[in-house]
Structures are given as structure tokens and as C-alpha cells.
FISEDO-817197 format. One record per residue: residue number from 1; residue in one letter; x, y, z of N, C-alpha, C, CB in turn. Coordinates in steps of 0.1 Angstrom, whole numbers, plus 5000, padded with zeros to 4 digits. Glycine has a CB too. Example, Ala and Ser with C-alpha at 12.3 -4.5 7.8 and 13.67 -1.06 7.14 Angstrom:
BEGIN
<1,A,<5132,4943,5078>,<5123,4955,5078>,<5132,4967,5078>,<5113,4955,5090>> <2,S,<5128,4978,5071>,<5137,4989,5071>,<5129,5000,5079>,<5141,4994,5057>> 
//
This chain:
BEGIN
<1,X,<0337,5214,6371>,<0326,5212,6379>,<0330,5203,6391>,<0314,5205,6371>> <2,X,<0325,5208,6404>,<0333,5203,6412>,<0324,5192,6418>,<0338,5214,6421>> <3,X,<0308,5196,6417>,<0297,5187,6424>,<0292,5176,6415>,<0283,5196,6427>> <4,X,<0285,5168,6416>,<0281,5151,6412>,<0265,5156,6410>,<0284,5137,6426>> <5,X,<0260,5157,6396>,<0246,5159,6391>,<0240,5150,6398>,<0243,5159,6377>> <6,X,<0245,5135,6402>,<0235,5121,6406>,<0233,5125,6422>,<0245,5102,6405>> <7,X,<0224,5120,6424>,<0222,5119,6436>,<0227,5110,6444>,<0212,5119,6437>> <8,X,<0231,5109,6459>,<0245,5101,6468>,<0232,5093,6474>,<0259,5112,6483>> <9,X,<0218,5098,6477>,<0215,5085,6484>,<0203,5082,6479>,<0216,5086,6500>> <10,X,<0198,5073,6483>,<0185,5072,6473>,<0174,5063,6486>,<0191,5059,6455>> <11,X,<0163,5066,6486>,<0152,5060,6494>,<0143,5048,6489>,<0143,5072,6497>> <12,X,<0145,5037,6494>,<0141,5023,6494>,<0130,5023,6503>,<0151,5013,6497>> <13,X,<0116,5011,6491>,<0104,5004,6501>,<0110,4998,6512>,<0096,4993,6494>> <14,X,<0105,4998,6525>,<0109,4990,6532>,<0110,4977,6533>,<0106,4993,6539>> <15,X,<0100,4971,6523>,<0099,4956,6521>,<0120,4951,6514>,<0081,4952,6504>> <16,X,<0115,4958,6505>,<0129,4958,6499>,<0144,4958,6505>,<0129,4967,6491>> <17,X,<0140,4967,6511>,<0152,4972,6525>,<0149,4957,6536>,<0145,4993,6536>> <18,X,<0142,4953,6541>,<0137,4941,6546>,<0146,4925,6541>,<0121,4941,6541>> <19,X,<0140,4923,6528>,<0146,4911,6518>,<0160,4914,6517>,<0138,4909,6502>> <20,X,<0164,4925,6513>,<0180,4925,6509>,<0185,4922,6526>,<0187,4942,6500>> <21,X,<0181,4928,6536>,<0188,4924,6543>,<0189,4908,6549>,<0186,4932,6550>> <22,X,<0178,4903,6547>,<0180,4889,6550>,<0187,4879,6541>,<0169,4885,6552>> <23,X,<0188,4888,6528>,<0197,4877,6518>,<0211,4883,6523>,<0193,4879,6497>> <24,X,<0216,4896,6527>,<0231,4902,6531>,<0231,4888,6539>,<0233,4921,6540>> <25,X,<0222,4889,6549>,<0231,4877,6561>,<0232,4865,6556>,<0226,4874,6576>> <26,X,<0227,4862,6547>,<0230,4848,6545>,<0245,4848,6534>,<0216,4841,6538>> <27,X,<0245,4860,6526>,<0259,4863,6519>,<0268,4866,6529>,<0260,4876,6508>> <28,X,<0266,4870,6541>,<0274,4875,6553>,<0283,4860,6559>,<0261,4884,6566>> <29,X,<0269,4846,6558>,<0272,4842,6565>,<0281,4829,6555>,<0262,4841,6575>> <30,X,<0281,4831,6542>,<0289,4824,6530>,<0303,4833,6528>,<0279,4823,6514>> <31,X,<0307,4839,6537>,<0316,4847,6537>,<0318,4853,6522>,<0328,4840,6542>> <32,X,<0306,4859,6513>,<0307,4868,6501>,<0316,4886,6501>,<0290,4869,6498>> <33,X,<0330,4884,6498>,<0333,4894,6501>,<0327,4910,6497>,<0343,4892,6499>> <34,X,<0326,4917,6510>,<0320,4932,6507>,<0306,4931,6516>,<0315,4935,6488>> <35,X,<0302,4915,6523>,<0284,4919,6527>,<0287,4922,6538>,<0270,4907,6528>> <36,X,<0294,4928,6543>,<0288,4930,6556>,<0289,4948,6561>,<0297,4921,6567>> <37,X,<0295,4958,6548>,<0290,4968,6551>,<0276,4972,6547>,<0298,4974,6548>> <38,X,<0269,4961,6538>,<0257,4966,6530>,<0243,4960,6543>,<0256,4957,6509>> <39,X,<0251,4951,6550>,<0244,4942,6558>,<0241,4950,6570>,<0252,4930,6562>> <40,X,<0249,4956,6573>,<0242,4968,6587>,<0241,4980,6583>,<0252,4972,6602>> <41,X,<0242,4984,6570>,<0235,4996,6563>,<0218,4992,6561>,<0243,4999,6547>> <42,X,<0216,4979,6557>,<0202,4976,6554>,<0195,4975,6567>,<0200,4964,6544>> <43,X,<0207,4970,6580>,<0199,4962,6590>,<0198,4984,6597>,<0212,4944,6602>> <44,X,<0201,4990,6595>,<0198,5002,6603>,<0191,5011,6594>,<0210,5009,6610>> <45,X,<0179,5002,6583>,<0179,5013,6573>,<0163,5024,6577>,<0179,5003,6555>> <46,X,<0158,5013,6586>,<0145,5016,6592>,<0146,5030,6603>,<0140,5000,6602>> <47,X,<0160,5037,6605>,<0163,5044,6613>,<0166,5054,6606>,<0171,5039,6621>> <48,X,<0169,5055,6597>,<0171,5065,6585>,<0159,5067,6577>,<0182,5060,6576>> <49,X,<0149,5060,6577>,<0137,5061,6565>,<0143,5057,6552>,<0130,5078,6563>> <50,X,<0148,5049,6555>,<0151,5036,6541>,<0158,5041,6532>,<0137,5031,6532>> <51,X,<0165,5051,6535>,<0175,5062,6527>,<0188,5055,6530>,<0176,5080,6532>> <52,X,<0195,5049,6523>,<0210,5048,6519>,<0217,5055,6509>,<0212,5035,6516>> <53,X,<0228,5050,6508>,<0242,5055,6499>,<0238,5048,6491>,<0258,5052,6503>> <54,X,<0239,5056,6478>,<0238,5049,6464>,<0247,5037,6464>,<0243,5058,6451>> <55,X,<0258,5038,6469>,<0274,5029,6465>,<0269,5016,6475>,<0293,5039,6472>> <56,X,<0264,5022,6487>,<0261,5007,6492>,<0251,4999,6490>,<0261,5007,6503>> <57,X,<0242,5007,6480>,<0228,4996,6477>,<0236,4988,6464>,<0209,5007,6471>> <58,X,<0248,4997,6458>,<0252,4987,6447>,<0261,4980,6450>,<0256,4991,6435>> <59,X,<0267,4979,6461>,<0275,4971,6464>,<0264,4959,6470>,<0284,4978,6473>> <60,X,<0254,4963,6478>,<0247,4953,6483>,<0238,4942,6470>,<0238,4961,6492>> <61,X,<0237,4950,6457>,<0233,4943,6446>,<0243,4932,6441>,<0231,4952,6435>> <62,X,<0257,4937,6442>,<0269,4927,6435>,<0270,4916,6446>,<0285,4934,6433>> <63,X,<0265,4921,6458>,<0274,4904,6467>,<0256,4897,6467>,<0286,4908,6494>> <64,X,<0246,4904,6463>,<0237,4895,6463>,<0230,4886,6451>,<0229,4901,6467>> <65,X,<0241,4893,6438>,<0242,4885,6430>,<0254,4871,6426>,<0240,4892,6421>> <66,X,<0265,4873,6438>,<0282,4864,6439>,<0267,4853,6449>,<0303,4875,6454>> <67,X,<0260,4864,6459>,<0255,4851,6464>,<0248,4838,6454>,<0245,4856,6474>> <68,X,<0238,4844,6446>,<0231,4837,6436>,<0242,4825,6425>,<0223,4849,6427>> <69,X,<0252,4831,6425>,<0259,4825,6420>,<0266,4813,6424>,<0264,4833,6418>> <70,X,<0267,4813,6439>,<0278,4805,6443>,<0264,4791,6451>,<0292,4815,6456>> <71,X,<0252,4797,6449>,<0242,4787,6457>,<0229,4784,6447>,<0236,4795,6475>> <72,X,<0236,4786,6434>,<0225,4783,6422>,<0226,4770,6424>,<0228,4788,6406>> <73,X,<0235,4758,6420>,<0233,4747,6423>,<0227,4737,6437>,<0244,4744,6421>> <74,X,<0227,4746,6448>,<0224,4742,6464>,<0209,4744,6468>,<0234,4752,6474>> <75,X,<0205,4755,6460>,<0192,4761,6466>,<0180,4759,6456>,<0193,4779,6468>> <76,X,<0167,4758,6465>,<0159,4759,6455>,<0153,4768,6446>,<0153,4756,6458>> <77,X,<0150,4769,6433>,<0150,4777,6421>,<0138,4791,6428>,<0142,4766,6404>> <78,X,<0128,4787,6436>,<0121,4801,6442>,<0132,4807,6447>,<0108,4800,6455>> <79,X,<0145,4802,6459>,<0149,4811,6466>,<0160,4814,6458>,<0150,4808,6480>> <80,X,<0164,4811,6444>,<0172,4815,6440>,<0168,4830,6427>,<0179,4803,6436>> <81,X,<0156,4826,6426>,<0149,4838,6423>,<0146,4846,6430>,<0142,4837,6419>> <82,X,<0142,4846,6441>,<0144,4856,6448>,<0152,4862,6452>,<0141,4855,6454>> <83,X,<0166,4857,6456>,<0175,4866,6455>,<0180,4873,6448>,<0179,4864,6456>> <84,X,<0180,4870,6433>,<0185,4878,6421>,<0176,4885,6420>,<0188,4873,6407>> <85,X,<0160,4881,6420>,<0149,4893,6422>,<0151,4906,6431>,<0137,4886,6429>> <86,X,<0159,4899,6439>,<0161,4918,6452>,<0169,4922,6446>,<0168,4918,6472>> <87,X,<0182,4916,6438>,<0195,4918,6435>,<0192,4931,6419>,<0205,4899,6431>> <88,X,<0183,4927,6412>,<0176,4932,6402>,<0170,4948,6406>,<0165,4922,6398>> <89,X,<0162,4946,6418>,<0156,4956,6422>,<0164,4964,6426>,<0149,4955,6430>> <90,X,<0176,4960,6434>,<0187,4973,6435>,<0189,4976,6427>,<0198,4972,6441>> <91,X,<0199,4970,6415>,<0207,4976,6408>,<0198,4986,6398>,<0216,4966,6402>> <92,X,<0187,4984,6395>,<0175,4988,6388>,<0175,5005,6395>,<0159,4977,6391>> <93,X,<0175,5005,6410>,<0173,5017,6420>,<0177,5029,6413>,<0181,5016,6433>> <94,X,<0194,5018,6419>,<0208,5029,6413>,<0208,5029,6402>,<0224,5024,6415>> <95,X,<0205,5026,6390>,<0207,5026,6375>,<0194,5041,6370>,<0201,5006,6367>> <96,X,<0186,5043,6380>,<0175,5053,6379>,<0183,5065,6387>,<0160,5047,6385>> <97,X,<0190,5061,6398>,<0194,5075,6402>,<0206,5084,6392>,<0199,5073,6417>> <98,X,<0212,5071,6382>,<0224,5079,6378>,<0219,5081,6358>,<0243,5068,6383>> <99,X,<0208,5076,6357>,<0203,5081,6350>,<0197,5098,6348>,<0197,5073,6349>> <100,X,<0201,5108,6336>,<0196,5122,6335>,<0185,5120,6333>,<0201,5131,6325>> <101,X,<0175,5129,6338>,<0165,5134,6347>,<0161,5143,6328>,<0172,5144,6367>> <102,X,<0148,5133,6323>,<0145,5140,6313>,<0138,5155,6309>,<0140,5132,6308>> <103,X,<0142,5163,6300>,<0135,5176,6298>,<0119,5174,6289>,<0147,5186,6289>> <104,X,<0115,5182,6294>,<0102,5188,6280>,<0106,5203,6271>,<0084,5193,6291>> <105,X,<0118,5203,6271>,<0116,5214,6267>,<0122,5204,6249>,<0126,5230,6277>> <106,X,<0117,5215,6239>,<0123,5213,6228>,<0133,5217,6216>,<0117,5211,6226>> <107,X,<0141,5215,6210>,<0152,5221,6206>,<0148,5224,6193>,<0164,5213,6209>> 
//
């Protein structure tokens, strides 16, 4: 089988597409390696209709959870929830796109 049953891109609320990108630049600007291709994918996502690459919304999940990680001690507990909150919602996305797509039929 030569094709990929999952689907390559997947379509995000814009709120969501919104928040991740403002947490990318702040991972962008802690030098978190990997944010800055997820960072102008989110920042041009309003031009596409909120449709990205699967790979880059999960990539954009991992450097927004290195972010959470490295500014848990610095930040306050809302904005550190919030960021694992967006970081959740991605990986949640992708975890639904590469999930099989259930039957009704019965065996």
C-alpha cells in the first residue's frame, strides 16, 4: 500500500490557530528548538482556512509543551495553563486525525 489512510492536513478553530500562535512566539523567542516552522505556519494559517500539516500542528504541540516546561517555575500558573491547554488541544487534533475512522457495520 503505497498511500497513508490518515489524513496530511487537518482544519483548526481559528481561536486555536490564534493562541498557539502567540504562545509559538514566545517559544520562538526562548529559542525552543523546532518553533519557528510551526510559528509562520500558524501565523499564515488565516490564509489557508486554518488547514495545516498534521506534522506541523504536532510539532507545534511539542515545542509548546518544552515551552511549559522550561517557564513552569517563571510564569504564572493561568499562563502556564494555558499554554499546555493549547498544547493539549493540538495534540488531541492530531491524535483524532490518526485515529481509524469507526464502522457500524457488524461482524
Amino acid at each position: 500500500m503505497t498511500s497513508s489512510s490518515f489524513q496530511r492536513t487537518l482544519t483548526l478553530p481559528a481561536t486555536l490557530c490564534e493562541q498557539a500562535a502567540q504562545h509559538l512566539e514566545q517559544a520562538a523567542r526562548r529559542t525552543v528548538d523546532g518553533a519557528g516552522i510551526p510559528l509562520k505556519a500558524f501565523r499564515a494559517a488565516a490564509d489557508s482556512d486554518y488547514t495545516l500539516p498534521v506534522s506541523v500542528v504536532e510539532q507545534a504541540a511539542g515545542c509548546l509543551l518544552v515551552l511549559a516546561t522550561e517557564t513552569a517555575q517563571t510564569v504564572r500558573p493561568s499562563v502556564l495553563r494555558t499554554t499546555i491547554g493549547v498544547a493539549l488541544c493540538l495534540r488531541d487534533a492530531v491524535q483524532a486525525v490518526h485515529r481509524p475512522a469507526l464502522t457500524t457495520r457488524f461482524w
